[in-house]
C-alpha positions as CSV (number, residue, x, y, z in Angstrom):
1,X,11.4,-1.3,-17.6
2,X,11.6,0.5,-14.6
3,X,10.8,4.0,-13.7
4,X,13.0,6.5,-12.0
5,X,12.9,10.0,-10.3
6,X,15.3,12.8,-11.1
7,X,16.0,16.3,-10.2
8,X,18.1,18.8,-11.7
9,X,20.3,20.2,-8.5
10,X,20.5,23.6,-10.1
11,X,17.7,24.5,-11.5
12,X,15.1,21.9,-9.5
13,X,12.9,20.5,-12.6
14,X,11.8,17.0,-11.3
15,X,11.0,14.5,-14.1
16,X,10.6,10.5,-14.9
17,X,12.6,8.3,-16.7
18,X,12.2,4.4,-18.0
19,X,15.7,2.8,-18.3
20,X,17.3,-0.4,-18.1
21,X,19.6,-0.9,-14.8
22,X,21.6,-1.6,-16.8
23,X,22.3,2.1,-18.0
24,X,23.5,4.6,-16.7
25,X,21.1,7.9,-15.0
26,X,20.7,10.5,-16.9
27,X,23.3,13.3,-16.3
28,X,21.8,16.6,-18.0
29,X,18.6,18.4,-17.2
30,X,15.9,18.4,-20.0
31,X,14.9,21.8,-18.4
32,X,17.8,23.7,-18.6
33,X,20.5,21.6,-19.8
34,X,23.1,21.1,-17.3
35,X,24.9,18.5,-16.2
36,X,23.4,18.7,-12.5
37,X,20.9,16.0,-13.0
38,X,20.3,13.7,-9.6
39,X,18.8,10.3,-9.6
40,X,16.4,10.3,-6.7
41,X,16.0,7.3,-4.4
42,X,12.2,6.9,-2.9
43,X,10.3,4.0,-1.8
44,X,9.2,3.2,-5.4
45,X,6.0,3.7,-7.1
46,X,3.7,0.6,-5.9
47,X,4.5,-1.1,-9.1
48,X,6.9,-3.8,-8.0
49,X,3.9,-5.1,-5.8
50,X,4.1,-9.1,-5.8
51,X,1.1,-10.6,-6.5
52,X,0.4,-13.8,-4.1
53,X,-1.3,-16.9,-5.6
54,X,-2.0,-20.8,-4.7
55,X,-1.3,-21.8,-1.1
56,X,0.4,-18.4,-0.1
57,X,-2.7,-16.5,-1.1
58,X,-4.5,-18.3,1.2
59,X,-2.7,-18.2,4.2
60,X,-2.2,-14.3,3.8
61,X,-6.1,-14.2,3.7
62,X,-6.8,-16.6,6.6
63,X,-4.2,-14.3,8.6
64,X,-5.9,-11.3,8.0
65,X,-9.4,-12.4,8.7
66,X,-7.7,-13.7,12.3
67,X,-6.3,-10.5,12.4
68,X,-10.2,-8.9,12.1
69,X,-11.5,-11.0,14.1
70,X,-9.4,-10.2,17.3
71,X,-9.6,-6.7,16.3
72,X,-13.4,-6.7,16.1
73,X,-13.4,-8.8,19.6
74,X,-12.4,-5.4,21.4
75,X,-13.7,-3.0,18.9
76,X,-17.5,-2.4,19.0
77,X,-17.6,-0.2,16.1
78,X,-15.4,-2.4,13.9
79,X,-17.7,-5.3,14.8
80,X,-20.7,-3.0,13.7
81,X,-18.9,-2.2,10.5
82,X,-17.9,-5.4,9.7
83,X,-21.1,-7.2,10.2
84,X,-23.9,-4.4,9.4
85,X,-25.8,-2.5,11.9
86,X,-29.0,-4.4,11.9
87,X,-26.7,-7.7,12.4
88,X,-25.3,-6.1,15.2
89,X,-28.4,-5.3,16.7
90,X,-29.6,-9.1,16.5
91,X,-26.3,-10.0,18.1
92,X,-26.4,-8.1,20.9
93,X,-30.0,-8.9,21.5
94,X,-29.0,-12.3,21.8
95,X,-25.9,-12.0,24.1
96,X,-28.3,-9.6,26.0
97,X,-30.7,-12.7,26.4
98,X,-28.2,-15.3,27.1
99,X,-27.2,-13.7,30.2
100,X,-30.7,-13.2,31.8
């Protein structure tokens, strides 16, 4: 069931309601019982999330880790985060070697 904002327009008491779509929004304030009660429309509450799976989970991984990788080409720090200091360290060495 989903879950919806409201706020009383006279008195301002915000509160949560789970309803069908089905029904109608509430029309009187809980607080002071008035019939100024507003529905409020936000961005939602991070519950309708979809979850990917199968072949659509993997391509959203593979994505971002292309993503990472082009972002820790021209971010040193990123590169040291991702990898581990030490790691980093070794790298460099190497790269540092290679053009000697």
């Amino acid at each position: 069931m989903p879950t919806y904002c409201h706020i009383c327009t006279d008195c301002g008491y915000e509160w949560e309601d789970e309803y069908s779509i089905k029904e109608d929004p509430p029309k009187f304030c809980p607080e002071c019982k008035k019939e100024t009660a507003k529905r409020l429309i936000s961005g939602g509450s991070g519950k309708g999330i979809v979850q990917l799976t199968g072949f659509e989970l993997k391509a959203k991984i593979k994505e971002d880790a292309r993503k990472i990788t082009r972002d820790s080409a021209k971010n040193e720090k990123l590169l040291s985060n991702l990898v581990g200091n030490d790691r980093y360290q070794e790298i460099q060495t190497r790269e540092d070697k290679k053009r000697r």
